[in-house]
Backbone bond lengths (Angstrom), bond angles and torsions (degrees), N, CA, C in turn:
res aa  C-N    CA-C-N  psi(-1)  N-CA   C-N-CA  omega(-1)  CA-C   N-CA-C  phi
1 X - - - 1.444 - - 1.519 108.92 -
2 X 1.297 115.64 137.52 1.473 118.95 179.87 1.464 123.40 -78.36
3 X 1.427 120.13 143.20 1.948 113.76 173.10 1.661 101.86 -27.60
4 X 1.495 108.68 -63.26 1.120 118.78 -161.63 1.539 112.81 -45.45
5 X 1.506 119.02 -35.94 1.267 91.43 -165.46 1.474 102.76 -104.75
6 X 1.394 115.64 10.29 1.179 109.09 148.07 1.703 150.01 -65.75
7 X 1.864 84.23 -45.66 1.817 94.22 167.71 1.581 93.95 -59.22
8 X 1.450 139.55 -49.18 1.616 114.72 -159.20 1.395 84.60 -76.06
9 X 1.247 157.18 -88.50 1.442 139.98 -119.11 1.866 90.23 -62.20
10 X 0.760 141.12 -15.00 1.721 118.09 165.56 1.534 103.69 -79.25
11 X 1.499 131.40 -3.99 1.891 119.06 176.83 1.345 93.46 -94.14
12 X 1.131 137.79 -62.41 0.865 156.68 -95.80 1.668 108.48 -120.33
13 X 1.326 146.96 96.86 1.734 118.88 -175.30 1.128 101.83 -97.81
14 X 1.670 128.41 -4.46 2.145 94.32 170.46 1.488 98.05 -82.01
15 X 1.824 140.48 -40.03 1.121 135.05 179.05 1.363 120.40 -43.96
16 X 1.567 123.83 -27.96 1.281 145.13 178.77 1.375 115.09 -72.75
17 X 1.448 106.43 -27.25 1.285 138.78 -170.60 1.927 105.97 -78.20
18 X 1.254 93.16 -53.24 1.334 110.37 175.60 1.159 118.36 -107.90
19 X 1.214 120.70 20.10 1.163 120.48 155.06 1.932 116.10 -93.16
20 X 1.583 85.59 -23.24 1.970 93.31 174.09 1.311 96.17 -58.38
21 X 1.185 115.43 -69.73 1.446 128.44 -163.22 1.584 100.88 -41.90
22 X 1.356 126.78 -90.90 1.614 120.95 168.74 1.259 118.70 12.15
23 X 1.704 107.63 -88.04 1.049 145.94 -109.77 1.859 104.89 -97.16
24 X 1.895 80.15 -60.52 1.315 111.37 -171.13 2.054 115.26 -104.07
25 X 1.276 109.57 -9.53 1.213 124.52 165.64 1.214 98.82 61.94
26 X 0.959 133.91 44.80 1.625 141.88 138.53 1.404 120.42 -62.36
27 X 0.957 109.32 117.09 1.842 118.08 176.56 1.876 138.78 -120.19
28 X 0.929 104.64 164.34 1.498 97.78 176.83 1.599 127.51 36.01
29 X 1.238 138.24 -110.99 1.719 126.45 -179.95 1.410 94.05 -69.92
30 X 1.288 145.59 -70.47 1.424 139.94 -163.79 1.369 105.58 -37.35
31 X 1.591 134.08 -45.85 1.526 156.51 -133.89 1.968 69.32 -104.42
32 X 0.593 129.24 -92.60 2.009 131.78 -153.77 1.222 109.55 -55.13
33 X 1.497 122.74 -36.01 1.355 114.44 152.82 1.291 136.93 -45.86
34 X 1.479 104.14 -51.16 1.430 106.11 159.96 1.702 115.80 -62.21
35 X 0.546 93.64 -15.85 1.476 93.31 -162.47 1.618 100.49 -95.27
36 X 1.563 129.55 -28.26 1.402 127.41 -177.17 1.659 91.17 -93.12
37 X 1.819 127.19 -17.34 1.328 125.65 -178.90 1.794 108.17 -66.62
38 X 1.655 115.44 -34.49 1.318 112.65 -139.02 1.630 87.06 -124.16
39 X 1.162 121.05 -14.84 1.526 117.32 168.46 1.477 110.87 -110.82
40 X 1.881 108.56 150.56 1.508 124.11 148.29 1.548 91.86 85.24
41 X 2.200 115.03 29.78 1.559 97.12 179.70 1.795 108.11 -99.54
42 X 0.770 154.04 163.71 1.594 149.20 175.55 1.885 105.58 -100.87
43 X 0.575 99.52 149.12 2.003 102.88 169.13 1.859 97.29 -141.60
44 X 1.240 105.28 162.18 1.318 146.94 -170.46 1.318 127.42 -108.97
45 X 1.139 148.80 -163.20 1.789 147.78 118.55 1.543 94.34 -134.68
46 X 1.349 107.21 163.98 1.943 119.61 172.33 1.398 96.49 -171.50
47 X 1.240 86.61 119.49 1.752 134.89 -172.53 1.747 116.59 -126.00
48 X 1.266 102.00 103.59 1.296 117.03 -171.83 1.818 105.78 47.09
49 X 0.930 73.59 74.77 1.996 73.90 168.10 1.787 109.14 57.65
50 X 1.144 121.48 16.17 1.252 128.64 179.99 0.979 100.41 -116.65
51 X 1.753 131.28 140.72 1.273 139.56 157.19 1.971 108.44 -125.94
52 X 1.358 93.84 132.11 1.191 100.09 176.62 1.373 140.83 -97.67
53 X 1.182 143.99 150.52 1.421 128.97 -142.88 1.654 117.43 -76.02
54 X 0.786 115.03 133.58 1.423 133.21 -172.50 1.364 113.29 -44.68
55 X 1.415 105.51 148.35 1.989 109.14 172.82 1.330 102.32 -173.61
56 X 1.362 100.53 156.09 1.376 112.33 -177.41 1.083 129.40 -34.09
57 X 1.483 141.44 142.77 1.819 143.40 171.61 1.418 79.91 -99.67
58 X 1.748 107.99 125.17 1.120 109.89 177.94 1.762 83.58 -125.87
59 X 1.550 123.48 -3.79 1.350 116.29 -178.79 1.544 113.68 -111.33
60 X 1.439 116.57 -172.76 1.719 127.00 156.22 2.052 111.48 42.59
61 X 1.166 78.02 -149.33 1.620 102.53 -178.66 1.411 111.69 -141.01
62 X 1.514 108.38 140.30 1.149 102.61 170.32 1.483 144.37 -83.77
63 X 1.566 110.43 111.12 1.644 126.49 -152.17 2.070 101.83 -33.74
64 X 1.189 85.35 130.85 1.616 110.18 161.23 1.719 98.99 83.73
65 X 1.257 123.62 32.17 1.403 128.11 -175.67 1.274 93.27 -96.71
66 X 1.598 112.22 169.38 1.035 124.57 -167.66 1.722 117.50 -105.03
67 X 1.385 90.69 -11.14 1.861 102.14 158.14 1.126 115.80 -90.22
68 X 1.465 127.18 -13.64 1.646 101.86 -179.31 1.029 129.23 -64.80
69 X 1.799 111.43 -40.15 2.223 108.16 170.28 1.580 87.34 -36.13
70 X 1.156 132.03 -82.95 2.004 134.09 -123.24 1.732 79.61 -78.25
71 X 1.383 143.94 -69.21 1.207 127.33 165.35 1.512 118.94 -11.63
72 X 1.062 127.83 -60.07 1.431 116.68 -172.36 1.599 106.16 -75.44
73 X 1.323 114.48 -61.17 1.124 127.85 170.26 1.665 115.13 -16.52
74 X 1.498 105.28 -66.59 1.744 91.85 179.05 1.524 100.54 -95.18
75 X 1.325 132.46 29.75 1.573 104.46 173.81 1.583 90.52 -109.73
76 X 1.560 119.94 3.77 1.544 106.31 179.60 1.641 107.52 -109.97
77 X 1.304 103.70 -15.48 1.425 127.60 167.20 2.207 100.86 1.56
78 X 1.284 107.43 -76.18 1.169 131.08 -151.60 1.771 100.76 -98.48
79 X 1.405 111.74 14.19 1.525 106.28 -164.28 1.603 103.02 -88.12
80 X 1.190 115.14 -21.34 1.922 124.86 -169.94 1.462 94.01 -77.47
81 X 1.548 111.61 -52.72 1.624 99.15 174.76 1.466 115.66 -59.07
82 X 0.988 120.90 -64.25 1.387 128.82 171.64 1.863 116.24 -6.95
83 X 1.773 94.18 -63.63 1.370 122.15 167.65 1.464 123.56 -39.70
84 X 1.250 109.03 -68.08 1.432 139.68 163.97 1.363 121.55 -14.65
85 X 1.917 84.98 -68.58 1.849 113.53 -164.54 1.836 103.57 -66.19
86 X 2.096 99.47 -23.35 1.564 89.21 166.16 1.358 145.85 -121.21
87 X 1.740 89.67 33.08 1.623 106.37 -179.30 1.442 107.45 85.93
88 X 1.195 106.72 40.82 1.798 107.22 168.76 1.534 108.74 -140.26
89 X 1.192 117.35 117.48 1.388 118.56 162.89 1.348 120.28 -64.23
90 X 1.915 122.42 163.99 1.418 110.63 -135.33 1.346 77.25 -163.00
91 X 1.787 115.74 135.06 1.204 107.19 153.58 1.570 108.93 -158.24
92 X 1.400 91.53 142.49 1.858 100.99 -156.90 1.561 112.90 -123.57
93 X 0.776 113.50 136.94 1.966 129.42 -169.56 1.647 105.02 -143.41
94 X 0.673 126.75 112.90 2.077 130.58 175.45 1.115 122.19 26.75
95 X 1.097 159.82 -37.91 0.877 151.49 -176.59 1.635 121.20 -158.91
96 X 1.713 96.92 6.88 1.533 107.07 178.51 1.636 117.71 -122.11
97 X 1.450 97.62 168.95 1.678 90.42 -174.22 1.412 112.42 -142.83
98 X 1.349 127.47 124.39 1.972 101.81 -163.37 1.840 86.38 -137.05
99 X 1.065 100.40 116.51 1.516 112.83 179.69 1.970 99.81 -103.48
100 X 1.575 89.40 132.91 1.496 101.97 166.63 1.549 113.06 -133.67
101 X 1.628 101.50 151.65 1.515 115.55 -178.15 1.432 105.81 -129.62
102 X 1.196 127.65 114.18 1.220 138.39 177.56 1.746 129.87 -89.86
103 X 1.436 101.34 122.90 1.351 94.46 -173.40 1.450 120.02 -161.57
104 X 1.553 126.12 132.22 1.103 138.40 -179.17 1.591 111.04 -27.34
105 X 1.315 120.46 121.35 2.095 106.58 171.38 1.560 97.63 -59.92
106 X 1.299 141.10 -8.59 1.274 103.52 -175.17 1.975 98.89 -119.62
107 X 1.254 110.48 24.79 1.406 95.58 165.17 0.980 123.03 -109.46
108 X 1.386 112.97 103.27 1.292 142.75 -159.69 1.728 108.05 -84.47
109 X 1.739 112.61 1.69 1.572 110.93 154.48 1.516 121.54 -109.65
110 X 1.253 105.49 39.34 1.706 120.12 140.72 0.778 121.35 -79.24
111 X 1.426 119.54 132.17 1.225 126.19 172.22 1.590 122.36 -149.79
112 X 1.155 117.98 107.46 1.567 127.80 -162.17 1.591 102.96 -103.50
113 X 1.959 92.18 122.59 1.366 99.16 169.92 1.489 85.63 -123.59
114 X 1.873 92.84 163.97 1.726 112.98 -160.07 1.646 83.03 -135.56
115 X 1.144 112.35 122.95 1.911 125.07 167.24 1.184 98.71 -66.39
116 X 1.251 99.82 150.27 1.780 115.34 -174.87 2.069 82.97 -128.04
């Protein structure tokens, strides 16, 4: 699977959608569940007794659900290789992630770019 279609399956929830399917070989009722779970949800904010008008969740999961562990779980699935394939060591424990790049102070042909 490419960077690319990784940075979009985190914008994106039908790509996310199909990216289960791909990726993770989820199909048919399991595949629409996710897919009626992660699309078409609205969110809010409420601040002192104020709630503000609704709009699309076009991001994440919604906190304290019962898909977010397995949500994170396979969307980081492939992130150590990822790491790996570009010269960064990677190390992962539940819910954390601490990437290192190692390099001489005087080699001055490093050069670290960060995707936006």
């Amino acid at each position: 699977m490419s960077d690319a279609i990784i940075k979009a399956s985190t914008y994106c929830p039908e790509t996310r959608v199909q990216w289960l399917n791909l990726v993770c070989y989820i199909r048919g009722t399991e595949l629409q569940w996710f897919r009626s779970y992660m699309t078409g949800r609205t969110e809010h904010a409420l601040f002192m007794d104020v709630k503000s008008m609704a709009r699309t969740a076009e991001y994440g999961v919604p906190q304290g659900s019962v898909l977010g562990p397995l949500l994170f779980v396979l969307y980081t699935a492939d992130l150590e290789l990822i790491a790996r394939r570009h010269g960064v060591e990677a190390h992962f424990y539940a819910d954390d992630s601490q990437m290192y790049i190692f390099s001489k102070p005087s080699d001055s042909t490093l050069r670290l770019q960060f995707a936006t």
